[in-house]
C-alpha positions as CSV (number, residue, x, y, z in Angstrom):
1,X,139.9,137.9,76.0
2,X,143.0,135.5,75.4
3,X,144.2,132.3,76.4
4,X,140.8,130.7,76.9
5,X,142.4,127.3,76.3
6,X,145.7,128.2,77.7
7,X,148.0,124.9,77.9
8,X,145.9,122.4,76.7
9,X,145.8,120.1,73.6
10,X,143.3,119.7,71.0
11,X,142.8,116.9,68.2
12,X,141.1,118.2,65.1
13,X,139.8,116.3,62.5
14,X,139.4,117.0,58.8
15,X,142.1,120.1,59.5
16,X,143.8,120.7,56.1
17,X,141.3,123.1,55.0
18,X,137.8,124.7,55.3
19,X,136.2,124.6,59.1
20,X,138.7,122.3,60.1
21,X,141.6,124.3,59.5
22,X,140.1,127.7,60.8
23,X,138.7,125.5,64.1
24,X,142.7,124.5,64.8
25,X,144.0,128.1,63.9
26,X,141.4,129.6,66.2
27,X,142.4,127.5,69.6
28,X,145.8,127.4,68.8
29,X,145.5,131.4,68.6
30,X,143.6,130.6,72.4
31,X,146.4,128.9,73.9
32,X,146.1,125.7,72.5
33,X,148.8,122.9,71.1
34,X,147.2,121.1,68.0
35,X,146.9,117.4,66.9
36,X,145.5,117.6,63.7
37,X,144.3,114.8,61.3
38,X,143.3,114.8,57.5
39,X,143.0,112.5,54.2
40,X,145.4,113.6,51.4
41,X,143.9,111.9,48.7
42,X,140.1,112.0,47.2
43,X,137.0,109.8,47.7
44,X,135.8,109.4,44.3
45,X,132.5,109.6,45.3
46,X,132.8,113.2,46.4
47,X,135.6,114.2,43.9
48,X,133.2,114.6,41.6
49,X,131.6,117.3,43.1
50,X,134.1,118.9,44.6
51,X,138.4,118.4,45.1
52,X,139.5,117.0,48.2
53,X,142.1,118.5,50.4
54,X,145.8,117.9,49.8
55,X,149.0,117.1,51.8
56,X,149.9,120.9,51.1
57,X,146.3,122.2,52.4
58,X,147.8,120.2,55.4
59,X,151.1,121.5,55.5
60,X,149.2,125.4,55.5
61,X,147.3,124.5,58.9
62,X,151.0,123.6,60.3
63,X,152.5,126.5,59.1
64,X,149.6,128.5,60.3
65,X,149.4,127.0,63.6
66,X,153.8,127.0,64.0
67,X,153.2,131.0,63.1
68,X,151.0,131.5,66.4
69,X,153.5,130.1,68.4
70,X,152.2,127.0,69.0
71,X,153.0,123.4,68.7
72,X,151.3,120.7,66.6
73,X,151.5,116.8,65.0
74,X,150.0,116.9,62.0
75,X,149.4,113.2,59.7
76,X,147.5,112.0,56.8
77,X,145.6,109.7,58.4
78,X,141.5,108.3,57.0
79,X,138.7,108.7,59.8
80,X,137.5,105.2,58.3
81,X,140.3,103.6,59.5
82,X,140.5,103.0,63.2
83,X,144.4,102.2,63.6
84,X,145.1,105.1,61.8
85,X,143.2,107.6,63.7
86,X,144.6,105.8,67.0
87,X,147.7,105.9,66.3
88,X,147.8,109.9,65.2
89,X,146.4,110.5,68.8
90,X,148.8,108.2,70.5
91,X,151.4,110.1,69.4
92,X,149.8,113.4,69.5
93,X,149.5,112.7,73.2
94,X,153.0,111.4,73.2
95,X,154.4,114.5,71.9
96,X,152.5,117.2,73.3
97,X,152.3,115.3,76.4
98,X,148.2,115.4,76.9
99,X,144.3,116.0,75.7
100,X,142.2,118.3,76.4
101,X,140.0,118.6,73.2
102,X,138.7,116.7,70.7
103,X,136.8,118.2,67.8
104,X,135.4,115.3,65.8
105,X,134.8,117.5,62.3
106,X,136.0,115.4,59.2
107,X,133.4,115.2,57.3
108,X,131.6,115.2,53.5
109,X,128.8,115.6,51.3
110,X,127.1,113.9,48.5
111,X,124.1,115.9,47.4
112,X,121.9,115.8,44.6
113,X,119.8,113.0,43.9
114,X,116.3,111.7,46.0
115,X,116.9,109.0,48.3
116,X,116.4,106.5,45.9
117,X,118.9,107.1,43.5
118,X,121.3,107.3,45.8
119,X,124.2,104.7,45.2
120,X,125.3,102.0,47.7
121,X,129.1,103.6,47.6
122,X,128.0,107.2,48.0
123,X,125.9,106.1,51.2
124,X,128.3,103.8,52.6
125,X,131.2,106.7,51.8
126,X,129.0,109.0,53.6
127,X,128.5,107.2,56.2
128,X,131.7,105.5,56.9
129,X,133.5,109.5,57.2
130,X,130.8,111.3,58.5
131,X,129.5,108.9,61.6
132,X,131.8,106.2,61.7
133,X,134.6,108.6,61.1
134,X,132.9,110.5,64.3
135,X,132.6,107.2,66.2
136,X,136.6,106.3,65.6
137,X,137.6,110.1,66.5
138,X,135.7,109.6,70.2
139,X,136.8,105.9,70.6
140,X,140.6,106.4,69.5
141,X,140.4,109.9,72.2
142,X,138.3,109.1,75.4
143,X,140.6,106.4,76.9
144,X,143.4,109.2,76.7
145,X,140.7,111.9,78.5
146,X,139.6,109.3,81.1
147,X,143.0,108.2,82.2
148,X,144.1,112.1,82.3
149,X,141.2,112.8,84.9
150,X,140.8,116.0,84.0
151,X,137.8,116.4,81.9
152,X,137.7,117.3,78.9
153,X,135.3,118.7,75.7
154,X,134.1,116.7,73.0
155,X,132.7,118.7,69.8
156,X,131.2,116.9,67.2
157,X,130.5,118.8,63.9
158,X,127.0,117.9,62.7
159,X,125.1,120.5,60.5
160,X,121.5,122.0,60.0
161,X,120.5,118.8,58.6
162,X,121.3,117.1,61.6
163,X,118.0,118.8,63.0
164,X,116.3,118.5,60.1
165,X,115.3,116.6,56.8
166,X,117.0,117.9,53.5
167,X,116.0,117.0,49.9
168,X,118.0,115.3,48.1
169,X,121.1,114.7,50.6
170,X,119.6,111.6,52.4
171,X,123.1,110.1,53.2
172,X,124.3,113.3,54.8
173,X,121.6,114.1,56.1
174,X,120.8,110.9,58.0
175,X,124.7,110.9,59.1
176,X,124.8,113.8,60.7
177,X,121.2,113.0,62.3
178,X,123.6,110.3,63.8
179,X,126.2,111.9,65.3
180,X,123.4,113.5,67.1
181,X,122.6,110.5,68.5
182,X,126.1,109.8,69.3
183,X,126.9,113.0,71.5
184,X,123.9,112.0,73.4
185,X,125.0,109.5,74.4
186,X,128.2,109.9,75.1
187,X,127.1,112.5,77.3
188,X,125.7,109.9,79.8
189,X,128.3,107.7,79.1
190,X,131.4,110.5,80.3
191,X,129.2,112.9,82.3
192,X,130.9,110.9,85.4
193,X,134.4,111.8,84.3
194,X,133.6,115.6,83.9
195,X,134.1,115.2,80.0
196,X,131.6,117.3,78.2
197,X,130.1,116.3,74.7
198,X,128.2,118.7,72.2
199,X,127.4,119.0,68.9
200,X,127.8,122.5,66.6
201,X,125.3,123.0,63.8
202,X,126.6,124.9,61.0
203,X,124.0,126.1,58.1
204,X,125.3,126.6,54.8
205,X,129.2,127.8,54.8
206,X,131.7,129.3,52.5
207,X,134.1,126.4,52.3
208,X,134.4,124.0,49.2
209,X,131.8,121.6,50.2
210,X,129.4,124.2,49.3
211,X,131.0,126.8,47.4
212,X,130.5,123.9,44.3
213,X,128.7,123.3,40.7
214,X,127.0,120.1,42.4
215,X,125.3,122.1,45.5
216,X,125.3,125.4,43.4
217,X,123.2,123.4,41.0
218,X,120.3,122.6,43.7
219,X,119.9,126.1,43.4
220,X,119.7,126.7,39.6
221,X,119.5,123.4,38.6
222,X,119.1,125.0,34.5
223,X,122.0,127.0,34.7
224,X,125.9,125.5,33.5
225,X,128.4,126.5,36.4
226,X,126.2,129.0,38.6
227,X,128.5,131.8,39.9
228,X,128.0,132.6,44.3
229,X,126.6,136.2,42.9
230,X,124.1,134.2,41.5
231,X,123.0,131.7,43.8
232,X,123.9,133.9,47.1
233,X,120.4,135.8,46.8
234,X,118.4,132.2,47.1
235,X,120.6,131.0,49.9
236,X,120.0,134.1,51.9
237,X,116.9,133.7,51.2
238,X,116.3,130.0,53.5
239,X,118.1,132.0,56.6
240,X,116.2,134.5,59.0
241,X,119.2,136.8,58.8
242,X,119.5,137.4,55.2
243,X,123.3,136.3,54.2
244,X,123.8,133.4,51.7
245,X,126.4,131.4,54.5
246,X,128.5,131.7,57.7
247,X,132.2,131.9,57.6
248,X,134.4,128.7,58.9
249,X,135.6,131.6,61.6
250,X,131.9,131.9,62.7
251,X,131.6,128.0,63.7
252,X,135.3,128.3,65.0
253,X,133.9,130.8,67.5
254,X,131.5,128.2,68.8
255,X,133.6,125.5,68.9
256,X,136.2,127.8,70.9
257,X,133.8,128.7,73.5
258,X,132.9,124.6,73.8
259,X,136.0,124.1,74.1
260,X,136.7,126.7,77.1
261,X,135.8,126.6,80.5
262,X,133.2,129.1,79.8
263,X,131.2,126.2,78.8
264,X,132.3,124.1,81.5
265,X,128.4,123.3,82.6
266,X,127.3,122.9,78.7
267,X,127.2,119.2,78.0
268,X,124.3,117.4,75.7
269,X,123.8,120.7,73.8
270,X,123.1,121.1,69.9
271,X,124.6,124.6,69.2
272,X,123.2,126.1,66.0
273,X,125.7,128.4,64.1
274,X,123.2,128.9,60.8
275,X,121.5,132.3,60.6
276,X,118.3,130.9,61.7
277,X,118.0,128.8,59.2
278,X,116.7,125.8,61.4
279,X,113.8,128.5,61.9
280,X,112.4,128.6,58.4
């Protein structure tokens, strides 16, 4: 099947690399033209666990997305910052002349330490990208959906710990509990215009924010720079399907079918992409 969101528009967040990228390859390869949206420079609360994405990790989705024939606006723009993310989706509108779908993923983690040694700037940081970041995404996009009249799909990235509690990443944890809250929400609040909110719930997956010494280290907290051969064994070992992680493609493939009018019923839903982790 191709096409499945044939001549529509979708804004990504967080799309220079990792899920973000693969989630705006994967509808553009579907039909879709791409707005896409990511911070070029690092948070140094999370740069010291792992690098942030780049202007040229951004320049690789365009190029990616320009090679399947499709069009896209691309811009450095913070989540955190209101005006910003406005005025990438004004003129991603203005440009590709509509939207269709917004996929609310920019996100990051700061794992590591018990609640209580958290510090204020890594919770705040946290925060501030992961639900207010959220909160911007939908308030900068629904006015555009609304006024179009035609529906539209709203897909918020949240994660396993969304559902439930995980040592030692209380920030993250409690942010993407959040977003949770916020879909539901918004599901009342847009069910009358036919636009459809959901969240996707990834477990553990091979991009940067976990391939890392910092998470790696949660794992084999005695061991200096654990390799993925040697902590893959103990993350397969928290999922009901024994692999260490999903691929970025595997949540792409759930936020593709959200985004298509296969799932034109499916509104309020938490859809778990995470081995069965959330079953442990």
């Amino acid at each position: 099947m191709t096409g499945r969101v044939a001549g529509k528009v979708a804004f990504v967040t967080g799309a220079a690399r990792g899920q973000g990228r693969s989630h705006a390859l994967r509808l553009a390869a579907e039909g879709a033209d791409i707005i896409a949206l990511d911070l070029a420079e690092g948070i140094d609360t999370v740069t010291r666990f792992y690098p942030h994405a780049t202007a040229d990790d951004l320049a690789e989705t365009v190029r990616g997305v320009q090679q399947l024939g499709r069009r896209i606006v691309a811009a450095d723009a913070d989540v955190r910052d209101f005006a910003a993310v406005q005025a990438v989706v004004d003129r991603g509108v203005a440009e590709l002349g509509r939207l269709d779908i917004v996929v609310a993923n920019a996100g990051i983690f700061v794992s590591g330490e018990p609640a209580h040694r958290i510090t204020e700037a890594e919770w705040d940081d946290v925060h501030d990208v992961n639900l207010k970041g959220v909160w911007h995404t939908c308030k900068a996009a629904i006015p555009h959906l609304i006024e179009q009249g035609d529906g539209g799909s709203v897909i918020v990235t949240s994660s396993t710990a969304g559902l439930k509690g995980t040592p030692k990443a209380a920030a993250y944890t409690s942010s993407k509990h959040g977003v949770v809250g916020l879909m539901r929400t918004l599901v009342g609040e847009l069910g009358e215009h036919r636009i459809r909110v959901n969240t996707v719930h990834p477990g553990a997956t091979d991009t940067d924010m976990i391939i890392n010494d910092r998470c790696f280290g949660l794992f084999l907290p005695g061991v200096a720079h654990p390799t993925k051969e040697q902590v893959a064994p103990m993350f397969a070992g928290t999922n009901a399907i024994p692999v260490p992680w999903v691929h970025p493609e595997d949540v792409s493939n759930a936020v593709l079918f959200l985004a298509s009018d296969e799932a034109r019923f499916v509104t309020g839903t938490e859809l778990k992409v995470d081995a069965g982790f959330t079953t442990r």
